[in-house]
Structure formats: C-alpha cells, structure tokens
Backbone as CSV, one residue per row, in Angstrom:
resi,resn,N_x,N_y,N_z,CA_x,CA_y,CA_z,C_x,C_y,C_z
1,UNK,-1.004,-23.007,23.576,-2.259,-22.697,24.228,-2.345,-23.378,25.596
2,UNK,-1.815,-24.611,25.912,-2.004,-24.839,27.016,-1.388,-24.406,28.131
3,UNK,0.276,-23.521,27.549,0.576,-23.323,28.920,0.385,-21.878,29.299
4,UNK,-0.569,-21.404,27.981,-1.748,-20.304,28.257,-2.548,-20.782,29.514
5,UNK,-3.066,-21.319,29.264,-4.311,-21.868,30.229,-3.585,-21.891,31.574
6,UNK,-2.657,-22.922,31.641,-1.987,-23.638,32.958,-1.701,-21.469,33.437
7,UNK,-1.114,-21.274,33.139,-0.343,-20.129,33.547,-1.767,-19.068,34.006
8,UNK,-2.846,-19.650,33.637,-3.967,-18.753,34.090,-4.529,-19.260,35.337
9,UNK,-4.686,-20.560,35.224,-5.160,-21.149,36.569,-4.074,-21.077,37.754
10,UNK,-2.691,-20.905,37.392,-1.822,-20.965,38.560,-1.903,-19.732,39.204
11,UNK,-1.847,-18.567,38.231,-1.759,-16.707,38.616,-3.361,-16.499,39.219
12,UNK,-4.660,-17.359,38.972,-5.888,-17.227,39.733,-5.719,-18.144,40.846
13,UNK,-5.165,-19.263,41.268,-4.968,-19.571,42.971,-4.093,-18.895,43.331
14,UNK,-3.265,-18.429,43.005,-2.718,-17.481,43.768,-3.324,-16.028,44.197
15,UNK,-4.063,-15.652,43.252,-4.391,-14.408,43.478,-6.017,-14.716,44.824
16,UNK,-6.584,-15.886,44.533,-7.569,-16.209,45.563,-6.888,-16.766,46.896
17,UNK,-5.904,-17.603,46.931,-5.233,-17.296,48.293,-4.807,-15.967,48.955
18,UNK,-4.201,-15.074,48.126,-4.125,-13.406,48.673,-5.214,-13.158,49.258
19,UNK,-6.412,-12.960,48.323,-7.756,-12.614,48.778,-8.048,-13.286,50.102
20,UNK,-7.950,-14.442,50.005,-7.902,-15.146,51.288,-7.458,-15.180,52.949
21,UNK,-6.086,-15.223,52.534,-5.396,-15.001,53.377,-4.801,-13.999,53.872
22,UNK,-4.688,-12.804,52.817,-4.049,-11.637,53.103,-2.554,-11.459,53.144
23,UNK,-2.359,-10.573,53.490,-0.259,-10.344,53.467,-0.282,-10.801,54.734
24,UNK,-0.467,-11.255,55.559,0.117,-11.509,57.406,0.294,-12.508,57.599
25,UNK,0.359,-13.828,56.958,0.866,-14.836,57.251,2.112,-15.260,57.283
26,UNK,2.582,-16.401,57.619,4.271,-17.013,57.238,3.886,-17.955,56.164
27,UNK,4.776,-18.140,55.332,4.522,-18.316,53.699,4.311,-19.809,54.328
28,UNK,4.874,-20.373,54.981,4.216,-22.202,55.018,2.353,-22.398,55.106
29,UNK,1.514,-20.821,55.566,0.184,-20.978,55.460,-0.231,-21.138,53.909
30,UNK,0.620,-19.955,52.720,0.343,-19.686,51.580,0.671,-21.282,50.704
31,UNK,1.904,-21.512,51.021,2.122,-23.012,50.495,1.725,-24.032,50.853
32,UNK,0.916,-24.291,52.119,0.150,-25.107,51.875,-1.157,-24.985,51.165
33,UNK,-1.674,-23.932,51.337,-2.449,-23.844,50.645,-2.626,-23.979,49.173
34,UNK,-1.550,-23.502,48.629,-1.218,-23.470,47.137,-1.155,-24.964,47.085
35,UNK,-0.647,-25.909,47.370,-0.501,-26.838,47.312,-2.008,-27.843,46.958
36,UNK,-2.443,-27.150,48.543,-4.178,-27.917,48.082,-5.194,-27.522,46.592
37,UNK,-4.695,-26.317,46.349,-5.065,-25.704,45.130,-4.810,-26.760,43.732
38,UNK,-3.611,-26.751,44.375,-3.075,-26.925,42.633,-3.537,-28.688,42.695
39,UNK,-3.517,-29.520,43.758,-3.636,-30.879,43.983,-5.317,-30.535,43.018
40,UNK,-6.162,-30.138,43.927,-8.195,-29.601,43.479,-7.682,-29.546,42.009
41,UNK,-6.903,-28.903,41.388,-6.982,-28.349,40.193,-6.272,-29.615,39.361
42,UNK,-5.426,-30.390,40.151,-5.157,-31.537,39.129,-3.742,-30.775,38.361
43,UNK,-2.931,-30.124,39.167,-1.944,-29.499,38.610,-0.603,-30.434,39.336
44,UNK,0.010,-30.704,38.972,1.164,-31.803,38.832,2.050,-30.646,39.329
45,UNK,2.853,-30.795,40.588,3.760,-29.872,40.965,5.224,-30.906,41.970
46,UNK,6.185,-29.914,42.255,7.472,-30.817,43.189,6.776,-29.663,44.383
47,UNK,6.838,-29.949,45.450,6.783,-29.231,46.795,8.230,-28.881,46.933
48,UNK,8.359,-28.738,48.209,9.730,-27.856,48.478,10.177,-29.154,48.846
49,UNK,11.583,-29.088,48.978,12.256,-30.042,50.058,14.095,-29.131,50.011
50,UNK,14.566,-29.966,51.111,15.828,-29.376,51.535,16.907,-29.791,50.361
51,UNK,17.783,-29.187,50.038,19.069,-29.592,49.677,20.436,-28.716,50.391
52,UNK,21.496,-30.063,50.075,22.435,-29.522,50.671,23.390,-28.377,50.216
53,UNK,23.933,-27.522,50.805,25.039,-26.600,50.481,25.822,-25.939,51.199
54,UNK,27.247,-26.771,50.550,28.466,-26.598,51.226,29.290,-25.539,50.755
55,UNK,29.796,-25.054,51.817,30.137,-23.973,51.727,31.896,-23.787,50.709
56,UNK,32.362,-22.870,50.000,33.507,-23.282,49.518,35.040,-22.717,49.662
C-alpha cells in the first residue's frame, strides 16, 4: 500500500508541473521543479549527477 500511495503522489507532481509548465521548456525547468515538489512532499530522492564513461 505504500508504494501505492508514493507512486500516486509522484505521477500527481508530475502531472501538475505539465499543467504548469507546459511542453516548451528544457527539462532542467521540469527538474527543478520536480525536485521542489518532491522536497514540499517530503519525498526522499538522488538528483542527477554526472558519471563517467569510457569508451571501449
């Protein structure tokens, strides 16, 4: 049940950032935003960061 719930509150900030923001942005507007979302909501997340990859 809970990751009922979790999986409801994540698919509703997302769907209110759309509403929000619309399709015309560059996704660093959507992720930050998501970010502030999920922080308000008390949702425990990793942000992005770089890793390396070498080529073979």
């Amino acid at each position: 049940m809970l990751e009922e719930n979790l999986s409801h509150k994540i698919i509703g900030i997302a769907m209110r950032l759309q509403n929000q923001y619309g399709s015309q942005h560059n996704e660093r507007i959507y992720q930050k935003g998501y970010e502030e979302q999920l922080t308000k909501e008390g949702i425990a997340y990793v942000g992005s960061y770089a890793i390396w990859v070498e080529n073979a």
